[in-house]
N, C-alpha and C positions, 0 to 999 in steps of 0.2 A: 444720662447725658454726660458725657466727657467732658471737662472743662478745658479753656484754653490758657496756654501760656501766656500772661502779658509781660513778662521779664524773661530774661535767660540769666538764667541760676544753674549753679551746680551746685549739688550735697559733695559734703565727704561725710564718708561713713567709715567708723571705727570697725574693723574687723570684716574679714574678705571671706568669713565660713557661707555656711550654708544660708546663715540668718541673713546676715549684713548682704550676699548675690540676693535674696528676697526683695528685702526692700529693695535694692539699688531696684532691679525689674517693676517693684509697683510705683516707686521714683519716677522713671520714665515712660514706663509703657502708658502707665493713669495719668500724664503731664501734669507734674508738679513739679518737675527739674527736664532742663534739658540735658546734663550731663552729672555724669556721677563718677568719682574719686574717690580711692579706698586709703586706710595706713591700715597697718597690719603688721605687730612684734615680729612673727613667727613666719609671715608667707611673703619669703622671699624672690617670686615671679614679679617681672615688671607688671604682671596684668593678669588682670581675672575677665572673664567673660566681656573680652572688650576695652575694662573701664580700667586706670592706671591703677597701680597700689604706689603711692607715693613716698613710701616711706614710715617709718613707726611713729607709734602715737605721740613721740615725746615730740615729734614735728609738726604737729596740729599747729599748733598757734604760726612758730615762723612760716605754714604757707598758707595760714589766714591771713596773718599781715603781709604778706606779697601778694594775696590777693587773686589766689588760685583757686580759689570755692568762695560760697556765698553764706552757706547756713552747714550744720554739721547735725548728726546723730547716731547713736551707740549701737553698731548692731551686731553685741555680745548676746549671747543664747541664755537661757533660763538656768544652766549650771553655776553660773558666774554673775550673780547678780550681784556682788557683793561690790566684785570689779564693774561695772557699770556705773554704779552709785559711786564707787570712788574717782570715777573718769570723768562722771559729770557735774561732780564738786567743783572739779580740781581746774577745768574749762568753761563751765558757770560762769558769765561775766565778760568772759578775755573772748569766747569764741561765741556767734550767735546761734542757737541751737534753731533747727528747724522743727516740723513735725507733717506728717503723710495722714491723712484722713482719704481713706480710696474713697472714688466719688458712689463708692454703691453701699455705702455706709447712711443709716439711717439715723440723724443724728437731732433732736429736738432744738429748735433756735436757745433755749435754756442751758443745754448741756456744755460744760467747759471742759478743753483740751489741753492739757500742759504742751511746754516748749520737749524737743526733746520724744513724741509720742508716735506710736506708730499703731494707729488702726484699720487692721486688716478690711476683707471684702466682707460685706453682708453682715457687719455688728451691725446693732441697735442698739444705741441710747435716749436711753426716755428721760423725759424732764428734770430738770435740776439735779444731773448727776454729775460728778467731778471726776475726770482720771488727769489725775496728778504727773508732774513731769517727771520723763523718763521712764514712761512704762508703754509695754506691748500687749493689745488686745488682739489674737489670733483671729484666724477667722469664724465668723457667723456667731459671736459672745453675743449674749442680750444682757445689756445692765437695765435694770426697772429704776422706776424713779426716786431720785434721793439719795443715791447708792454714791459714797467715794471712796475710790482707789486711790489709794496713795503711792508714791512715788517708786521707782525702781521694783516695781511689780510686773508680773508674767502670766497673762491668761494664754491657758491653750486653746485650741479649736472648742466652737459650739458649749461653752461655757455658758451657764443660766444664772444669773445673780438679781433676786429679788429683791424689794423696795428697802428702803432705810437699811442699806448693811456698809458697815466699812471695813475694808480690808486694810489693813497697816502696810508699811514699808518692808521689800523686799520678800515680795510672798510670793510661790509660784501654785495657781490653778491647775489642777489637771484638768484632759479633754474631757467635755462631756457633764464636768462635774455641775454641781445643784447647789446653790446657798439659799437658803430661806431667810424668810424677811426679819429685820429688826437682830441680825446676827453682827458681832463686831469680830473679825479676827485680827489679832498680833502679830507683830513685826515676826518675819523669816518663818514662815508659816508653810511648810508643800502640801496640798492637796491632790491624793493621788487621783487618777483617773476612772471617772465614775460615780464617784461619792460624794454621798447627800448631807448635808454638814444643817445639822437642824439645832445647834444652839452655837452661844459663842466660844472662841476658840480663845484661852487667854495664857498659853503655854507654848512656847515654838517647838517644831518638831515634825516630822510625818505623818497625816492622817489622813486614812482609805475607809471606803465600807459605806452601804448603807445599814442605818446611822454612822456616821464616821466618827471612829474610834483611835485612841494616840496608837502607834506604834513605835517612835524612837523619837 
């Protein structure tokens, strides 16, 4: 069941690529916002699929305080987490961040969602799991119960992450990939796509494979 709008809101959303046209679309078509506003350094069109690009990010705040959007959030891609995390320090406070839970998300009344978050269609979250703000969960992730994500992290599609595991700040999941339980991985962590990660990870770097193995 679709929910209804009781306010009219607009997001703006940081970056007008492929990620940030996403959400704006689950933004509105799922009503969580009725309009949607982009800044964007580099895409200089007045507009992207409809919705305005207002300007670069360094004008966030003065057209918060004129009062041109209502809630904000980052929709930089998984190459750039670093930038993410440094946009959401920096607007933390002064600008109010939102966050999209599509309503076909199955989500335990236990489970907590940071400001800042975007979870895609058909995840599950089970009981007392935390994702941490400023992070994207792709579509159809299963977190099992206990599990926290920490901030400025990147799951891709159909990711499986079992009971008691935390993953640290700025770490990107690949598709498909597999965490077993009572695993902890560290800050700036990529997990390539596919790979089954059966102990903890306590080194940053690239790692694929079942068993998954360091590469760089």
């Amino acid at each position: 069941m679709i929910m209804s709008i009781k306010t009219k809101k607009t997001l703006a959303i940081i970056g007008a690529g492929h990620l940030g046209q996403q959400i704006a679309h689950y933004a509105v078509s799922d009503q969580h916002y009725n309009n949607v506003v982009f800044f964007d350094d580099f895409n200089k069109n007045p507009s992207v699929n409809g919705y305005k690009i207002l300007g670069p990010t360094d004008s966030v705040i003065k057209f918060y305080q004129k009062k041109i959007f209502d809630e904000l959030i980052i929709g930089i891609g998984y190459k750039h987490l670093s930038v993410r995390k440094e946009l959401f320090e920096k607007l933390n406070g002064k600008v109010p961040f939102g966050n999209i839970i599509h309503t076909s998300v199955w989500k335990d009344q236990t489970a907590q969602v940071g400001a800042g978050c975007v979870i895609y269609p058909c995840c599950k979250l089970d009981a007392n799991v935390v994702v941490k703000a400023n992070t994207i969960l792709n579509i159809a992730c299963t977190i099992a119960h206990d599990t926290v994500i920490e901030s400025h992290s990147f799951l891709s599609p159909r990711v499986a992450v079992a009971g008691f595991v935390t993953i640290l700040q700025e770490c990107i999941i690949g598709i498909n990939s597999t965490i077993i339980d009572h695993i902890k991985i560290t800050n700036k962590v990529q997990i390539g796509g596919g790979t089954v990660v059966i102990k903890s990870i306590n080194k940053e770097g690239l790692y694929v494979g079942n068993p998954h193995r360091f590469i760089r």
